[in-house]
Backbone as a ProteinNet text record, in pm:
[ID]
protein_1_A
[PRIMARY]
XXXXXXXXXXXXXXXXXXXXXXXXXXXXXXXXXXXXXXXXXXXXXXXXXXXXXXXXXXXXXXXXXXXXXXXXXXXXXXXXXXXXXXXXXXXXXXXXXXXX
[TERTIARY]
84.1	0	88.5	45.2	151.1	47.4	161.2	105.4	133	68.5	87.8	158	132.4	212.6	126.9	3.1	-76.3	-45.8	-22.4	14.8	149.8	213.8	381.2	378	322.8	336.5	288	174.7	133.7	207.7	323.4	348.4	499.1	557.5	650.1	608.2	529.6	410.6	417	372.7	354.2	532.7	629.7	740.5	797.5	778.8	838.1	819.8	734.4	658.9	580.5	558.5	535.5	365.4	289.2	162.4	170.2	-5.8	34.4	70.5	48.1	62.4	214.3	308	421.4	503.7	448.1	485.3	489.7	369.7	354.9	457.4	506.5	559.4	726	712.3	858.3	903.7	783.5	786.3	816	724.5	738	908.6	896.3	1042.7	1212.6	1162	1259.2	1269.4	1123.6	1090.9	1141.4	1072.7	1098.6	1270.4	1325.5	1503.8	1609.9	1466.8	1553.8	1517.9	1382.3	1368	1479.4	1484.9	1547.7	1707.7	1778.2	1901.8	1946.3	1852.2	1836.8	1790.3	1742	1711	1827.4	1913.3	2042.4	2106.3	2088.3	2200.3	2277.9	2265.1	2305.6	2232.6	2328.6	2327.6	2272.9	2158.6	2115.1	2195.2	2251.8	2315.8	2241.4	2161.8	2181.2	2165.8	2341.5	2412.7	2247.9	2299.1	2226.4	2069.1	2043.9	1899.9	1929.4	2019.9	1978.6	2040.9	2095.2	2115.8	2011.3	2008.5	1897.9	2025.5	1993.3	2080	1967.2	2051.2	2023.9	2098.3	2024.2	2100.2	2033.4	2138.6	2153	2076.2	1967.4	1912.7	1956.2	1991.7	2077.1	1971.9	1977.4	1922.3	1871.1	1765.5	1715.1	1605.3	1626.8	1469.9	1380.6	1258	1194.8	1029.2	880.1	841.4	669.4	602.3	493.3	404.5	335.9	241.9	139.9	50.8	-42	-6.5	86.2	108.2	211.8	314.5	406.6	532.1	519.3	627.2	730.4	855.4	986.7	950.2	976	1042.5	1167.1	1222.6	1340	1298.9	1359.5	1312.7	1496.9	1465.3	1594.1	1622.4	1766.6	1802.9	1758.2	1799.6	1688.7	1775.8	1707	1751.1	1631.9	1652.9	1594	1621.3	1546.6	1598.1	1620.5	1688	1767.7	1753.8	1700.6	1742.2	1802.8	1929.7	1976.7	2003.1	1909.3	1930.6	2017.2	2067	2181.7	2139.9	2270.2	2273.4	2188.2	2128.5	2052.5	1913	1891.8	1740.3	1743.4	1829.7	1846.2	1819.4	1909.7	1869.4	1735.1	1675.2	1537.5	1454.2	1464.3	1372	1376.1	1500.4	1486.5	1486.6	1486	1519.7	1604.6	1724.2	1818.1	1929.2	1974.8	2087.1	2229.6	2267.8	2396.4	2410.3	2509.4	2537.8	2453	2484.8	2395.2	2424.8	2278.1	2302.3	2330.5	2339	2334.8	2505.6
-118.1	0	124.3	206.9	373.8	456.5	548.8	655.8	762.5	839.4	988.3	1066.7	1217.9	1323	1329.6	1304.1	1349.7	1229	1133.7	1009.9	1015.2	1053.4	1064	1147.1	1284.2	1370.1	1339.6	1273.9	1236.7	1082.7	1019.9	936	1009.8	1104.9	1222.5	1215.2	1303.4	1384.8	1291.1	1150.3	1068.6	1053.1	1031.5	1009.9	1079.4	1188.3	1307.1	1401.1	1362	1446.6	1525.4	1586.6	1716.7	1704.4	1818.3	1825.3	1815.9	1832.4	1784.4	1892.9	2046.2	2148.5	2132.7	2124.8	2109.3	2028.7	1901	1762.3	1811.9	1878.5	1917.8	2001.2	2088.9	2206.5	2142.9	2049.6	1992.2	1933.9	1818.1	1746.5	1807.2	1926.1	2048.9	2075.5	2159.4	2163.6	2097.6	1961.8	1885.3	1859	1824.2	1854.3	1938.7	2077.5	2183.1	2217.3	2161.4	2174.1	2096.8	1926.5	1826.1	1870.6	1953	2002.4	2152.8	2197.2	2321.7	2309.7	2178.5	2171.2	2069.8	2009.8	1940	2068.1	2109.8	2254.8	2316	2348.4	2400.4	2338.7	2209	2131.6	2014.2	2029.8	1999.1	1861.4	1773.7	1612	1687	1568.8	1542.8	1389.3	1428.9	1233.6	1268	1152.9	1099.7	953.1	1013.5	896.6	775.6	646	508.1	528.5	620	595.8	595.1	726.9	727.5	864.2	884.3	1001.5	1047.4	1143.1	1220.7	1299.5	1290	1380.5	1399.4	1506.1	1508.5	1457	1324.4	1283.5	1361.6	1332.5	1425.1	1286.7	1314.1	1258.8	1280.2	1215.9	1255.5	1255.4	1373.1	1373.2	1250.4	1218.4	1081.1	1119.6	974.8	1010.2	906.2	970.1	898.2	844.4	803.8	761.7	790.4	915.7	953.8	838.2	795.4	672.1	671.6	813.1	773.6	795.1	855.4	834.5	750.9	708.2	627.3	731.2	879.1	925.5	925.7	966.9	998.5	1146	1132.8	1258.9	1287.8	1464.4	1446.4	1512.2	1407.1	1433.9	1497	1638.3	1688.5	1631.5	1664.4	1646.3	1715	1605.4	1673.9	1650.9	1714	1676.6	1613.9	1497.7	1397.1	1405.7	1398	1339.5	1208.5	1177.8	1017.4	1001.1	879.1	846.3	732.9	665.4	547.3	561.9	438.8	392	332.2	377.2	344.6	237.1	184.4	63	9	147.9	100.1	45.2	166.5	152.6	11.7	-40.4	-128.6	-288.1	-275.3	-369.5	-344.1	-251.6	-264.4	-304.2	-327.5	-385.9	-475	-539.3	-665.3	-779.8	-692	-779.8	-838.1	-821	-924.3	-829.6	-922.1	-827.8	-818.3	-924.8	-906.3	-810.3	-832.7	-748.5	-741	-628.8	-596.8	-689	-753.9	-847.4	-782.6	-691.4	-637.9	-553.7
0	0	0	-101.6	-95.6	14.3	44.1	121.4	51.3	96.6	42.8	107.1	81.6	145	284.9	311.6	394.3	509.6	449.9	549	630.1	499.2	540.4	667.1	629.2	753	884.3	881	1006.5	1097.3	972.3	1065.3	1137.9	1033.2	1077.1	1243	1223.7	1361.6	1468.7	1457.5	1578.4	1568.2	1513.6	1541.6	1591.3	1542.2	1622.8	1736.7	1746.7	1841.6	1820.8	1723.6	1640.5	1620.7	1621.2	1536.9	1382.7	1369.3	1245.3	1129.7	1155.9	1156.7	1103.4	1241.9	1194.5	1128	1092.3	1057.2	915.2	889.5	720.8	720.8	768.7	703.8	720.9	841.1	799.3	643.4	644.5	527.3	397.5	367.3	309.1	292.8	373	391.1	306.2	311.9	302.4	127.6	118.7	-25.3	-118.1	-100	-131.9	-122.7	-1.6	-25.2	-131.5	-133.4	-229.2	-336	-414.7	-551.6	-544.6	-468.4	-495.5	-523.8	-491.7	-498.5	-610	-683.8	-801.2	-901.3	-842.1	-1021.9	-1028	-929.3	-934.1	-991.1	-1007.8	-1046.4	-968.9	-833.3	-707.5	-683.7	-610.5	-503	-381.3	-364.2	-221.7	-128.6	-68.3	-21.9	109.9	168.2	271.3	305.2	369.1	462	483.2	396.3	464.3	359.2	363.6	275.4	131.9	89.6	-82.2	-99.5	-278.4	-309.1	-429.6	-393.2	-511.2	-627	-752.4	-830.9	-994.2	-1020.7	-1190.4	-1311.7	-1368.7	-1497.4	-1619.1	-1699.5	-1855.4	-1934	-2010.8	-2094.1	-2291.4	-2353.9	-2446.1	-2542.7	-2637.7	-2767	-2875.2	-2848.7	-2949.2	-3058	-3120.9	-3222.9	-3157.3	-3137.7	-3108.3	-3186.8	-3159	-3265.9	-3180.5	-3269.5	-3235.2	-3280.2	-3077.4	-3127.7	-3202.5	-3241.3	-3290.8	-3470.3	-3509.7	-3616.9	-3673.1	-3574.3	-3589.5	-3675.4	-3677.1	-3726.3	-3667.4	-3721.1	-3625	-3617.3	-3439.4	-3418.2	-3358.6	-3311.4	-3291.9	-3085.5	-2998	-2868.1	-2819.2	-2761.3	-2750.9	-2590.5	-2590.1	-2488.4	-2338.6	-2202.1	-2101.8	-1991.9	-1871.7	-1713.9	-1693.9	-1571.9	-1510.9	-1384.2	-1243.7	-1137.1	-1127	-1021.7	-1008.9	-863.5	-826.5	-677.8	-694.7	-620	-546.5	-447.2	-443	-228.9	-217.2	-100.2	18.3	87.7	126.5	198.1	284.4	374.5	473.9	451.7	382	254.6	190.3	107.6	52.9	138.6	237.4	356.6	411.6	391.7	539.8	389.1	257.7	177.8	133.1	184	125.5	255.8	341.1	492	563.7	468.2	510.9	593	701.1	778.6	734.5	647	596.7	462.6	412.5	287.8	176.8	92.2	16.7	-119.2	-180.3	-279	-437.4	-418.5	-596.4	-605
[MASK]
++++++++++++++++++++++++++++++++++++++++++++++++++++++++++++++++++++++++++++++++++++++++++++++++++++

């Protein structure tokens, strides 16, 4: 089952102590810091969970479905996440090393 932003914050809130008032505006927060340092250009790392970054998408042709023409799709920025070790372990369950 996914959660949302509205979930996220409130399990923030019971974790933290926090209302839910503030739980949002943390959550907020963190958000708003990991998009703001990816439009720059800029890595998010954190230690054990995951890094956030921007990859370069390279200039292709690609093929409009409903007419099946070529077109030409220019080059782009993308965000990127890979999870960290810790992340990686709490999903697959296992306590030793990481299998990939």
């Amino acid at each position: 089952m996914a959660i949302g932003k509205t979930e996220l914050a409130q399990k923030v809130a019971e974790q933290a102590g926090l209302n839910k008032a503030q739980a949002n505006r943390a959550v907020d927060a963190v958000l708003e810091t990991i998009s703001d340092e990816l439009s720059n250009g800029g890595e998010v790392r954190l230690t054990g969970f995951g890094n956030f970054r921007v990859t370069k998408t390279a200039a292709r042709t690609g093929r409009n479905p409903r007419t099946g023409d070529a077109i030409q799709i220019p080059e782009g920025r993308r965000a990127a996440f890979t999870p960290g070790s810790r992340l990686k372990q709490s999903v697959s369950g296992s306590q030793g090393g990481s299998s990939s």
